[in-house]
C-alpha positions as CSV (number, residue, x, y, z in Angstrom):
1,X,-26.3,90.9,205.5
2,X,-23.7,91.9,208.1
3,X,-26.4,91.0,210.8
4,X,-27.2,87.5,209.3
5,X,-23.5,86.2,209.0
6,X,-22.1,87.9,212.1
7,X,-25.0,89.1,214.7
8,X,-24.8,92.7,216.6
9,X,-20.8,92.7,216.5
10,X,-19.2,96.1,217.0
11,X,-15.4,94.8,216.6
12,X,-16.8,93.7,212.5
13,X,-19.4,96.8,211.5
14,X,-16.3,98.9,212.9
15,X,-13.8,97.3,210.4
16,X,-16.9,97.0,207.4
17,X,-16.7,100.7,207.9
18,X,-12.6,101.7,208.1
19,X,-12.6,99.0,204.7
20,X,-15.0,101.6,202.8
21,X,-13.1,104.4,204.2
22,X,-9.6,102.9,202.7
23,X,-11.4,102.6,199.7
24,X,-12.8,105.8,199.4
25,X,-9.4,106.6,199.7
26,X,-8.0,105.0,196.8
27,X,-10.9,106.2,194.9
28,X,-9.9,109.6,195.7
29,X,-6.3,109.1,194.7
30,X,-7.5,108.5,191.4
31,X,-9.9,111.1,190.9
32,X,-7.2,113.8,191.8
33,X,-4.2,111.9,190.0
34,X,-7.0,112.4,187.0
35,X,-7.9,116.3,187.7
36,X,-4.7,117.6,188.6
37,X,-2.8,115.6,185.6
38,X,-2.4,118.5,183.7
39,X,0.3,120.4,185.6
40,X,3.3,118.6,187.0
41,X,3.9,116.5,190.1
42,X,0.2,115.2,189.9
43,X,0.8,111.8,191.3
44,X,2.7,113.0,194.7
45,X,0.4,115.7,195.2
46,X,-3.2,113.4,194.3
47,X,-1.3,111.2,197.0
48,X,-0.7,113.7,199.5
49,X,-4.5,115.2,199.0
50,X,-5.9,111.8,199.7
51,X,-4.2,111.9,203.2
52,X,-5.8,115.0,204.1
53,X,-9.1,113.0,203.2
54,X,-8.2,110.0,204.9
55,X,-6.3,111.6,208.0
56,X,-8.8,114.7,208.8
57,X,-10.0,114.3,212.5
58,X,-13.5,115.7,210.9
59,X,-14.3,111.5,210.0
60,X,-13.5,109.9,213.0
61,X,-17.5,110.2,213.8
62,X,-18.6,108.5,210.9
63,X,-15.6,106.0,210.6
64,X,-15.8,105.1,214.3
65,X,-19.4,105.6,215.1
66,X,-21.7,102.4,213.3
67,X,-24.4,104.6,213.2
68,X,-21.6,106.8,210.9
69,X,-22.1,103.9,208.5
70,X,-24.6,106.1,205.9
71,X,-22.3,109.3,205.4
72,X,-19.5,106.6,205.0
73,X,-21.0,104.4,202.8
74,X,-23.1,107.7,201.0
75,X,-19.1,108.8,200.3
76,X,-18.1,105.7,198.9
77,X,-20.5,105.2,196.4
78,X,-20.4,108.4,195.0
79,X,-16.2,109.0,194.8
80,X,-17.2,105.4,193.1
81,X,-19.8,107.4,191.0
82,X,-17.3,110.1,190.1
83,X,-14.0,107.9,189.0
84,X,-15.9,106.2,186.6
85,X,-17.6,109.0,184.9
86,X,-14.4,110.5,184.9
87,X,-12.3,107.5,184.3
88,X,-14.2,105.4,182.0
89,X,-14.7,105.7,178.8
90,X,-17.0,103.1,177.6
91,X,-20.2,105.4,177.9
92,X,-22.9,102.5,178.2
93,X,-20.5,100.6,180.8
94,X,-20.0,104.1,182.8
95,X,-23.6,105.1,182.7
96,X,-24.3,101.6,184.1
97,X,-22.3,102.1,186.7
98,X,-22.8,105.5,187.8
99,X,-26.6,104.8,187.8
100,X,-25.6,102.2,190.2
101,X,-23.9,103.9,192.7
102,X,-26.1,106.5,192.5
103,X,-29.1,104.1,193.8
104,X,-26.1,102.6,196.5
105,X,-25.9,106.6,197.2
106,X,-29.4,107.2,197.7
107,X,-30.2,104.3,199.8
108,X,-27.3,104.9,202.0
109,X,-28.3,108.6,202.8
110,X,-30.4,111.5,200.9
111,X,-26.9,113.2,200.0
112,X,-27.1,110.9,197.2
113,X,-29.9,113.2,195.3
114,X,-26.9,115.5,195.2
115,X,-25.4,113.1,192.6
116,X,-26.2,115.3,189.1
117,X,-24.7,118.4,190.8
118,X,-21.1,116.7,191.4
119,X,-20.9,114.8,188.6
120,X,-21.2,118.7,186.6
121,X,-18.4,120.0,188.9
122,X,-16.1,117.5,188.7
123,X,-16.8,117.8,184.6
124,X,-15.6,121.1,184.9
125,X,-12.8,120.7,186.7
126,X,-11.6,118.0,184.2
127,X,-12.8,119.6,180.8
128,X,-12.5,123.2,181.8
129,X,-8.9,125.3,181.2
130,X,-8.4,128.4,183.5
131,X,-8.9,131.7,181.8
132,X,-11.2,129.6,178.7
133,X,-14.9,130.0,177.8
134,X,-17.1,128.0,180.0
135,X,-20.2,128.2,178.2
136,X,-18.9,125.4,175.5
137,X,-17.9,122.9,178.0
138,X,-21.0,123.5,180.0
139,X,-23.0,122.3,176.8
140,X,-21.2,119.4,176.5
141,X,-21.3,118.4,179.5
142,X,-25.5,118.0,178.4
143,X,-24.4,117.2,175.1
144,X,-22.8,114.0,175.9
145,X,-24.4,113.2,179.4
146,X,-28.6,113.7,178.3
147,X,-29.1,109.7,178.8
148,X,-27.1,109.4,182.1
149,X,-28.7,112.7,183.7
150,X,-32.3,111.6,182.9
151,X,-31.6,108.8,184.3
152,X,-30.1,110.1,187.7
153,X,-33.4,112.3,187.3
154,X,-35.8,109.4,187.1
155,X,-33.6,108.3,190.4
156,X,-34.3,111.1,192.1
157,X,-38.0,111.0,191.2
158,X,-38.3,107.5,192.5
159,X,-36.1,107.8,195.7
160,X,-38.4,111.5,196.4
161,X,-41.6,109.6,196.0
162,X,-40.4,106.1,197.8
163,X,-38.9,108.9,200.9
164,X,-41.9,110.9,201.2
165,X,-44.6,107.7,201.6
166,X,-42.3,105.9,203.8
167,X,-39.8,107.7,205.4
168,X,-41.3,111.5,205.7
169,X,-40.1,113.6,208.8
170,X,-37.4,111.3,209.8
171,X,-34.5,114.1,209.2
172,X,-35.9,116.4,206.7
173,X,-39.1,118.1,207.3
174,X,-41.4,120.4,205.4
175,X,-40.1,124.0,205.0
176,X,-42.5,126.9,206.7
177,X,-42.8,130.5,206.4
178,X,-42.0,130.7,210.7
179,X,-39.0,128.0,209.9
180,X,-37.7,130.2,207.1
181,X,-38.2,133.5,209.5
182,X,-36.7,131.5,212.7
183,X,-33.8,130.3,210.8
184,X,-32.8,132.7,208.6
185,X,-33.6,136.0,210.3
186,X,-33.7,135.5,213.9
187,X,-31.1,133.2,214.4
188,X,-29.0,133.5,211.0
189,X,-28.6,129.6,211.3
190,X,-27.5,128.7,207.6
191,X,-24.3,131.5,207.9
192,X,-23.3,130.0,210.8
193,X,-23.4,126.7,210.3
194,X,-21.4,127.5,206.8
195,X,-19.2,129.4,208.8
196,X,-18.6,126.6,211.6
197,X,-18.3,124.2,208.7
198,X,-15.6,125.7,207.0
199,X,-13.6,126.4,210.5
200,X,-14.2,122.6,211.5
201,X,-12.5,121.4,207.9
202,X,-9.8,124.3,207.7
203,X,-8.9,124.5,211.3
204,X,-9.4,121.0,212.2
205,X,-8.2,121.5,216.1
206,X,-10.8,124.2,215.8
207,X,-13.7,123.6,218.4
208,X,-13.2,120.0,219.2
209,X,-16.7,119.3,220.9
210,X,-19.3,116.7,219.0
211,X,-22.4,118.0,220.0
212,X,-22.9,121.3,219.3
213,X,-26.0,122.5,220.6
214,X,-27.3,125.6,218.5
215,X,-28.2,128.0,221.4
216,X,-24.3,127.9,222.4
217,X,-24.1,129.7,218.7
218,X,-26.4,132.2,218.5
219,X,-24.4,135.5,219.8
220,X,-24.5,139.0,217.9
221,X,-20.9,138.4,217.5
222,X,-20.6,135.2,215.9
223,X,-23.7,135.9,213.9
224,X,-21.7,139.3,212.1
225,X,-18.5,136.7,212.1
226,X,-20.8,134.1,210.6
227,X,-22.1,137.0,207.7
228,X,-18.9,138.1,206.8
229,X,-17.4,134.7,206.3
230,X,-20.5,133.5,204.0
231,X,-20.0,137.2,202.1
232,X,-16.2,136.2,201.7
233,X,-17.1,132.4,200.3
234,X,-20.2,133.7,198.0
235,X,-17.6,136.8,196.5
236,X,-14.7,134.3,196.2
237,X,-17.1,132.5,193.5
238,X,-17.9,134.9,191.7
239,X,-14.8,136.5,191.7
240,X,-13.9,133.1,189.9
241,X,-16.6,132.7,188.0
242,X,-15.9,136.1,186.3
243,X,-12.3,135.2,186.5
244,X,-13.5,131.9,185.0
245,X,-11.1,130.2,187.4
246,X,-11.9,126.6,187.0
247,X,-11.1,125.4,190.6
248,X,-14.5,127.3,191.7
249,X,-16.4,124.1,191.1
250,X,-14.3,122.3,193.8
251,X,-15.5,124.9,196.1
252,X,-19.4,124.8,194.5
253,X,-18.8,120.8,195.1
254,X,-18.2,121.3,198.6
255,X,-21.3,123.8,199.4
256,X,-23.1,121.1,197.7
257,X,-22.4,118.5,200.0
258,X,-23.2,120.0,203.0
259,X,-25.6,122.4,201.3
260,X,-28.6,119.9,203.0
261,X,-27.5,120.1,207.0
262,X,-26.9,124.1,206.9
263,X,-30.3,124.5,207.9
264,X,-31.7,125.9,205.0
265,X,-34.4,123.5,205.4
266,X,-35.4,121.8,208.8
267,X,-33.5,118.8,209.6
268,X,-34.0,116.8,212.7
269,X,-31.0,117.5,214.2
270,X,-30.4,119.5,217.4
271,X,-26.5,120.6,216.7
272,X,-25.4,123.5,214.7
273,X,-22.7,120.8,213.0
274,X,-22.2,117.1,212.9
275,X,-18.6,115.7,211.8
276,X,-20.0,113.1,209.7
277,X,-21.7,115.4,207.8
278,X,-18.4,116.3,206.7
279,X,-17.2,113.5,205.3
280,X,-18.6,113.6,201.7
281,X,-18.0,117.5,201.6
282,X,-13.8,116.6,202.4
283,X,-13.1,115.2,199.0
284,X,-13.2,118.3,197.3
285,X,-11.5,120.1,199.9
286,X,-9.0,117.8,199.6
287,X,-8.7,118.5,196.0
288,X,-8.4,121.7,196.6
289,X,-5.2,121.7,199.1
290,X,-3.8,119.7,196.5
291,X,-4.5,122.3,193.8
292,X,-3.5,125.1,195.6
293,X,-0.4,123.8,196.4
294,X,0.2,122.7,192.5
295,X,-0.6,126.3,191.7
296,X,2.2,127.7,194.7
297,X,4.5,125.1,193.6
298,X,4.2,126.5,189.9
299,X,4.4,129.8,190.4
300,X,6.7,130.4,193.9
301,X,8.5,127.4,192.7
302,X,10.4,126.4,195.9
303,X,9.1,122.4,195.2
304,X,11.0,121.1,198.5
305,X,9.4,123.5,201.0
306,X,5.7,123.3,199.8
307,X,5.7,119.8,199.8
308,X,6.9,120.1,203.0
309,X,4.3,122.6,204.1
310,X,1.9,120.2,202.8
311,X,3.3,117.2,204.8
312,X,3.4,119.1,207.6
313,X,-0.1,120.2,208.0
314,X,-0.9,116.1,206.8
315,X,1.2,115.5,210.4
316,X,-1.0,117.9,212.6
317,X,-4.2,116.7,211.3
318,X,-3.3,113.2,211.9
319,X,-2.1,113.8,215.1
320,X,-5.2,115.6,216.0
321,X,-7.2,112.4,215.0
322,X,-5.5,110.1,217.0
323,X,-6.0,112.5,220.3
324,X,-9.8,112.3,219.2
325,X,-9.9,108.5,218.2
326,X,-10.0,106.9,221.9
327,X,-13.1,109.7,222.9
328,X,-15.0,106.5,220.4
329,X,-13.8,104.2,222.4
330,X,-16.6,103.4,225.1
331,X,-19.9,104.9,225.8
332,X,-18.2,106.6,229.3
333,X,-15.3,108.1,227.2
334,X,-17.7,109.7,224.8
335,X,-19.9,111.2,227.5
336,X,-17.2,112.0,230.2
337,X,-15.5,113.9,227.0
338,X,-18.4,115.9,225.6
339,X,-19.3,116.7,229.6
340,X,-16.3,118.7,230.0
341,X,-16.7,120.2,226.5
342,X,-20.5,121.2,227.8
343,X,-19.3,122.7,231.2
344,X,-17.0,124.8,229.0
345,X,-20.3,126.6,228.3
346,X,-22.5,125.9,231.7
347,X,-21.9,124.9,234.7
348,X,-24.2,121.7,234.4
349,X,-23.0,118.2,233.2
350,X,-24.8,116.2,230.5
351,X,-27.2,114.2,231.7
352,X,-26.6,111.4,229.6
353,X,-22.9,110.9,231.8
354,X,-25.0,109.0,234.0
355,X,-26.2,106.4,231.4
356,X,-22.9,106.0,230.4
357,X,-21.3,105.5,234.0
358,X,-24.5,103.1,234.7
359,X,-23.6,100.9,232.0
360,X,-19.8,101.1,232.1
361,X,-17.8,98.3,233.5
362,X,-16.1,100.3,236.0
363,X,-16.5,98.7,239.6
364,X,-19.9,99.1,241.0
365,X,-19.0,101.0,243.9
366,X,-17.4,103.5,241.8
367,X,-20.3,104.0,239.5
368,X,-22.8,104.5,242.8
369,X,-20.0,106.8,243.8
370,X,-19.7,108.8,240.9
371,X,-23.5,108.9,239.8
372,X,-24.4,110.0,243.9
373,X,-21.7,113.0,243.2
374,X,-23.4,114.0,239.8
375,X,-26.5,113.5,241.5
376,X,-25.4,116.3,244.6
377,X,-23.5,118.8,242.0
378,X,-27.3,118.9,240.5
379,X,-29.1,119.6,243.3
380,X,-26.5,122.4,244.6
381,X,-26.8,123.6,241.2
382,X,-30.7,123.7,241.3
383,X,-30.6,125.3,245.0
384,X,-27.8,128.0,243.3
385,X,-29.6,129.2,240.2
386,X,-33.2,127.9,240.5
387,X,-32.9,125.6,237.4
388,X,-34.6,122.4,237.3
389,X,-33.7,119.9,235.2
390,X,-36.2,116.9,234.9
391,X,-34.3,114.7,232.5
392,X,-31.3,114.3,235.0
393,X,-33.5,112.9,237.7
394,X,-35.4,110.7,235.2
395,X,-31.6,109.4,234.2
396,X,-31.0,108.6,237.5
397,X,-34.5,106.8,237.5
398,X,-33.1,104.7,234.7
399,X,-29.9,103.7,236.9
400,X,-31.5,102.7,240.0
401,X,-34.5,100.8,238.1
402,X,-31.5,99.0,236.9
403,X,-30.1,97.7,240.0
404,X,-33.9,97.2,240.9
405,X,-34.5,99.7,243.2
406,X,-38.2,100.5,243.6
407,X,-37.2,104.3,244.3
408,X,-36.5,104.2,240.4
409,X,-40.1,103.6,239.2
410,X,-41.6,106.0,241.8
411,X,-39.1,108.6,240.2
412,X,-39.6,107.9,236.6
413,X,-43.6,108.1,236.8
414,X,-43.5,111.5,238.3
415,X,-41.7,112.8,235.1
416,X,-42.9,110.3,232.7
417,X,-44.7,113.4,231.1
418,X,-41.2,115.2,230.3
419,X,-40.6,112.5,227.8
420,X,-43.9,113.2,225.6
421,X,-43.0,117.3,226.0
422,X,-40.1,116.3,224.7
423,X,-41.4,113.9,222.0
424,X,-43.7,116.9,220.8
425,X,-40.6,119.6,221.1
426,X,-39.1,117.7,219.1
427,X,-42.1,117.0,216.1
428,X,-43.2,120.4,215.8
429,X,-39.8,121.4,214.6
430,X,-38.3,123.1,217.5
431,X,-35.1,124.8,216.5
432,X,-33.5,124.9,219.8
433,X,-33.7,122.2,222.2
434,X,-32.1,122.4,225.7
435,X,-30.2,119.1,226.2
436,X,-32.3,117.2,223.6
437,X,-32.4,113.5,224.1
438,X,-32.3,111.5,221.1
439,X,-35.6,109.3,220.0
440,X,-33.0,106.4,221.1
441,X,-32.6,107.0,224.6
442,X,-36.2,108.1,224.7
443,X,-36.9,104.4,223.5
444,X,-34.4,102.9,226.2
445,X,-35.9,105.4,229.4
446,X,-39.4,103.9,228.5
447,X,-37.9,99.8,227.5
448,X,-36.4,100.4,231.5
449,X,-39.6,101.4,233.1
450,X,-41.2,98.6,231.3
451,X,-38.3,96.3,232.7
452,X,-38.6,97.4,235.9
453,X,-43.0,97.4,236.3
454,X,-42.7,94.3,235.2
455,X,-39.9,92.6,237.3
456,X,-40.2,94.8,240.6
457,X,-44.0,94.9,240.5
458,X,-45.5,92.4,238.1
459,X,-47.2,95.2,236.6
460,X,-47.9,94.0,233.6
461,X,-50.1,96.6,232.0
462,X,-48.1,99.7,233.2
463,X,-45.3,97.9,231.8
464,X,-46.6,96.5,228.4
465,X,-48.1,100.4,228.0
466,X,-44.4,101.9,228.5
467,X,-43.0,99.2,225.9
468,X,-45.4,100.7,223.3
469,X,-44.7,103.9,223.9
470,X,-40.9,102.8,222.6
471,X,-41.6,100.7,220.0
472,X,-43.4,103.9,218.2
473,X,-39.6,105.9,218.4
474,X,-37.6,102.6,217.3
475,X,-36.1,103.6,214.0
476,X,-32.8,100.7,213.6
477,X,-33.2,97.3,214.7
478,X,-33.7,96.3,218.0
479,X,-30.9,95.1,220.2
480,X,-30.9,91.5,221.3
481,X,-31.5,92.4,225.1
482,X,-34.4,94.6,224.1
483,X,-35.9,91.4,221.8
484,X,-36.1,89.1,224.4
485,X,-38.3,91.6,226.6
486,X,-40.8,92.1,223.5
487,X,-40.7,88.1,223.7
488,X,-41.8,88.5,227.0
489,X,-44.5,91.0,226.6
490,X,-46.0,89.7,223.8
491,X,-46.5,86.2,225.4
492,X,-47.9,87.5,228.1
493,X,-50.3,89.6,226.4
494,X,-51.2,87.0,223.9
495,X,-49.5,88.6,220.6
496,X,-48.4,85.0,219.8
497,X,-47.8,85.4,216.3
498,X,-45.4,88.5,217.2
499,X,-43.9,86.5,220.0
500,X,-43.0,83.8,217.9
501,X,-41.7,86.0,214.8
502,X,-39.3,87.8,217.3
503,X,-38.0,84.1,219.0
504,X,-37.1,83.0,215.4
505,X,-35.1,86.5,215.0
506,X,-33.4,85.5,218.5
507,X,-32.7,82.1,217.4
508,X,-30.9,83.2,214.3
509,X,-29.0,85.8,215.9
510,X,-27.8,83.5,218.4
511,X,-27.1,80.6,215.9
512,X,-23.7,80.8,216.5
513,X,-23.3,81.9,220.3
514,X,-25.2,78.9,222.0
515,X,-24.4,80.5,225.7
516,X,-26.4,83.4,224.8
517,X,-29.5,81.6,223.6
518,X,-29.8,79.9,226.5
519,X,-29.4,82.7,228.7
520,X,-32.3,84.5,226.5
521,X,-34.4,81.3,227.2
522,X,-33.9,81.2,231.0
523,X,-34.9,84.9,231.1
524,X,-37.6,84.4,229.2
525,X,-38.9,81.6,231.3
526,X,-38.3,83.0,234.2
527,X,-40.1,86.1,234.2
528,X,-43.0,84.3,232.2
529,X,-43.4,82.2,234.9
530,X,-42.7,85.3,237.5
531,X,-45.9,87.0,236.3
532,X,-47.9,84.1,235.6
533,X,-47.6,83.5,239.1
534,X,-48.2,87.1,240.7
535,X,-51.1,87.9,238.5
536,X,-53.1,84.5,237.6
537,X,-53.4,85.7,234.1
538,X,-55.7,83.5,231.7
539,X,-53.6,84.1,228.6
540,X,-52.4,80.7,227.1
541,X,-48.8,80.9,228.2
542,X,-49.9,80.7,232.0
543,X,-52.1,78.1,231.2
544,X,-49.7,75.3,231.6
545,X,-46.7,76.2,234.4
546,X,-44.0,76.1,234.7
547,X,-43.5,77.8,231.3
548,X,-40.9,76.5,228.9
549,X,-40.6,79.2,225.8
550,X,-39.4,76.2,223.2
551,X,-42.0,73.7,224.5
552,X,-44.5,76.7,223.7
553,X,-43.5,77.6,220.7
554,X,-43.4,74.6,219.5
555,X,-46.8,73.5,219.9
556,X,-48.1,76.5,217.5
C-alpha cells in the first residue's frame, strides 16, 4: 500500500515505522499503568517504564532500518493484542480483536506464534497476588479464555501450514541431530546468545557493534560466563516460582520473545545477536524496571531518589541512542562504523566498506582514493598472514564494473564460483560463516556482472545467465533501477509477457515522478538498441530499429 501511494521512498517507510513505534509506546503505557495499578505511584512509574521502551538504543535497528519494519510492526500488533485482552472487557469484542492482531502478528513476523504464551504471562501478572496460590488463577486463565486460545491455536495451525509450503527455509530451518550437537555442545550457542541478550538490554552501552559474527563468541571463557549467567536466570525462576513471586512471568515473557533467535533451532542468521530482535522482548523488561523500582520505592521508601535513579538511567540510555542514531544514517556511515567495530577483533576491514564508498556521494576522486587504499591494506594483509580473501576482490569487481571498467568483469568471472560456495555455505545450515554476505548483495554482485556483460560487451547470454542466477536469491521487491534491467533482458530474450508486466510496474511507480520515467525509457532504449546492433539478434524487438519501448509495447 505504502509502495502504491508513495513509490520506493525512504524519508516515508522511515516515518510509517517511528509512527508504530510511538504507538507501541502508548500502548505500553497502558499496559503497565494497568499491571502496576495495584501499588502506588502507578501512572509516573508506567510512564517512566515506557521511556525505557521507547528510548533503549537496542531499537534503533528496527526503527531506523526499513527492513526493521517486521519486528516493529510484529511489536505493535501484539502490545495491541495484550491491552485489549487486558483492557477490554467485552469478551466477544476483545476476542475479535486479539484474533486480529494476532493474524497482523503473524504476517508481520513468526514471533507472532508466540501470541498464546504472552497473553498467559501478562494474565498472571494482572490476576496473580505475590505470595497467593497460582494454581487457581492458572485455571481461569483456561476457564475464561477456551474460545480465544483455540482460536489463536487454529492461527497458528494455519500460519505453520501456509509457512511451511511457501515460505520454508527462509529464517527457520529444520532441526538436526549434528545442528543440535554443533549448537548446543560444541559451541554452547543458545547460553551465549541469552547471555549477550540480556547484557545488550541491561547494559545498553554494552558491545555496541551490529553485526556480531558468532566465531568472535565462541571462547572457553565467555562460554563458562555464558553457563553461569543462564544458571543464574533459570534459578532466579524458580526461585520465584517456589516463592510464587508473580513478576517471574515478566521475565518468562521476555525468554519468550527472544526464545526463537537463541539458536535453539537453526535460523538463517549469521550473528550471535540482532538488535531488532530485541524489540518485542523490551516491553517486558520495561515492566520490569518499573516494578522493581515500585517494589524499592515501597519498601526503602526514599520516593525522590529512586525516581531519580530511574530518570537517570532513562538519560544514559537515551543518550546512548542518539550517539548510535546517525551510524543509520547512510549506507558509508553504517559500514565505516561496523569496520572499526570488526578491526577491533581482526586486523581486516569489511568488505562490504567498499560497496558503501562505491555508492556514496562523496567526490569521485575520494572514493577511487579510498577504495585503492582498502584495496593495498588487503594485499599487505594477504602477503603478511597468507590469508586470501575472495569476496574483497570480487567487491572491488563490483566498483570498477560500475565505472565500466572491463578489468571489473575479468575480475568477477574468476571468482564467480565463490558466490555459489557461498550460496551452498549458507543452505546447508552452516553455523559459522566468515564474513557472510547476505542473499541481497549476492543478488546485486551477480545484477552488476549482468550490467556490465551486457553494456561493456554486448554479451547478452553471459549476462541474461548472471541475471538469473539473482532473480533465484530476490526475496523483497525489486528496486526500480534493478526493474528497468529485467525490462531490458527480457525484451531481448523474448520474455514479452514478463517484459511488459514489469514496464506496467515501472509506469506505476513512476506515476508521479515524470523525470524518472523518462530516464527509465531512454535507458531502456538505448541499450535495446546497443545490442540489437552489436549482435543482429532476430528477436522481435530488433526487428524494427531504432527501438522505442512504448511504441513496442503498445503494439502487443
Amino acid at each position: 500500500m505504502e509502495r502504491q501511494w508513495f513509490g520506493l521512498n525512504p524519508a516515508i517507510s522511515h516515518a510509517i515505522n517511528i509512527v508504530f513505534l510511538y504507538v507501541s509506546t502508548l500502548f505500553l503505557y497502558h499496559l503497565l499503568r494497568r499491571l502496576l495499578s495495584r501499588q502506588p505511584n502507578a501512572e509516573v512509574l508506567a510512564a517512566l517504564g515506557a521511556l525505557v521502551f521507547l528510548c533503549h538504543p537496542r531499537n534503533v535497528e528496527a526503527a531506523a532500518w526499513i527492513s526493521g519494519r517486521f519486528d516493529v510492526f510484529a511489536t505493535f500488533f501484539l502490545l495491541a493484542g495484550l491491552y485489549v485482552f487486558i483492557c477490554i472487557q467485552n469478551k466477544y469484542f476483545k476476542n475479535l480483536i486479539v484474533v486480529l492482531c494476532h493474524l497482523a502478528a503473524l504476517a508481520s513476523k513468526e514471533i507472532g506464534i508466540l501470541m498464546p504464551v504472552v497473553l498467559f504471562c501478562v494474565w498472571m501478572l494482572d490476576k496473580h497476588q505475590s505470595k497467593q496460590p497460582w494454581k487457581p488463577v492458572i485455571c481461569e486463565f483456561f476457564q475464561k479464555n477456551v474460545t480465544l486460545l483455540c482460536l489463536l491455536v487454529v492461527n497458528s495451525i494455519v500460519y505453520l501450514y501456509l509457512r511451511s509450503r511457501h515460505a520454508s527455509g527462509m529464517m527457520h530451518m529444520g532441526v538436526t541431530w549434528e545442528f543440535i550437537y554443533q549448537s548446543y555442545l560444541v559451541y554452547q550457542l543458545p547460553t551465549i546468545a541469552l547471555k549477550e541478550y540480556l547484557f545488550r538490554t541491561v547494559l545498553p552501552f554494552y558491545n555496541m557493534g551490529v553485526i556480531l559474527p558468532i566465531e568472535y563468541f565462541i571462547t572457553v571463557s565467555n562460554q563458562i560466563i555464558s553457563a553461569v549467567v543462564s544458571l543464574v536466570v533459570i534459578g532466579g525462576i524458580i526461585y520465584g516460582a517456589v516463592k510464587r513471586y508473580t513478576i517471574i512471568f515478566a521475565v518468562i515473557a521476555y525468554l519468550a520473545m527472544i526464545s526463537l533467535v537463541l539458536y535453539l533451532i537453526p535460523i538463517g542468521i549469521t550473528g550471535i545477536t540482532q538488535d531488532r530482535f530485541l524489540m518485542s522482548a523490551l516491553p517486558f523488561y520495561s515492566l520490569l524496571i518499573a516494578y522493581v523500582a515500585q517494589q524499592c520505592i515501597i519498601h526503602f521508601n526514599h520516593i525522590r531518589a529512586w525516581f531519580i535513579g530511574l530518570c537517570t538511567y532513562i538519560f544514559v540510555i537515551a543518550l546512548i541512542t542518539f550517539q548510535i542514531i546517525p551510524t543509520w544514517s547512510n549506507s558509508l556511515m553504517f559500514w565505516l562504523t561496523m569496520s572499526n567495530y570488526q578491526e577491533k577483533y581482526t586486523n581486516e576491514f569489511h568488505p562490504m566498506l567498499l560497496f558503501a564508498y562505491a555508492h556514496s556521494n562523496l567526490p569521485e576522486e575520494m572514493v577511487q582514493q579510498r577504495i585503492d587504499e582498502l584495496i593495498a591494506r588487503e594485499r599487505a594483509e594477504t602477503k603478511k598472514t597468507g590469508t586470501f580473501r575472495p569476496i574483497v576482490y570480487i567487491m572491488y569487481a563490483q566498483y570498477l564494473i560500475l565505472k565500466k571498467n572491463p578489468e571489473g568483469l575479468d575480475i568477477m568471472e574468476e571468482y564467480m564460483d565463490v558466490l555459489h560456495e557461498m550460496r551452498s555455505a549458507v543452505s546447508h545450515g552452516q553455523l559459522i560463516q566468515n564474513e557472510a554476505i547476505p542473499d541481497a548483495q549476492i543478488e546485486d554482485l551477480y545484477t552488476s556482472y549482468a550490467h556490465g556483460a551486457l553494456i561493456m560487451r554486448n554479451d547478452i547470454e553471459k549476462a541474461d545467465a548472471a541475471l538469473q542466477e539473482a532473480k533465484k536469491l530476490r526475496t523483497g521487491p525489486v528496486t526500480f533501477n534493478v526493474l528497468v534491467y529485467d525490462v531490458i533482458f527480457d525484451i531481448l530474450k523474448n520474455r514479452q509477457p514478463a517484459a511488459q508486466t514489469e514496464y506496467q510496474t515501472i509506469r506505476a511507480m513512476t506515476k508521479t515522478d515524470e523525470t524518472q520515467r523518462k530516464s527509465a525509457v531512454v535507458t531502456i532504449n538505448r541499450l535495446v538498441n546497443q545490442v540489437c546492433e552489436a549482435k543482429k539478434l532476430s528477436v522481435p524487438a530488433c526487428q524494427n530499429l531504432p527501438f522505442n519501448v512504448e511504441k513496442f509495447f503498445a503494439g502487443q
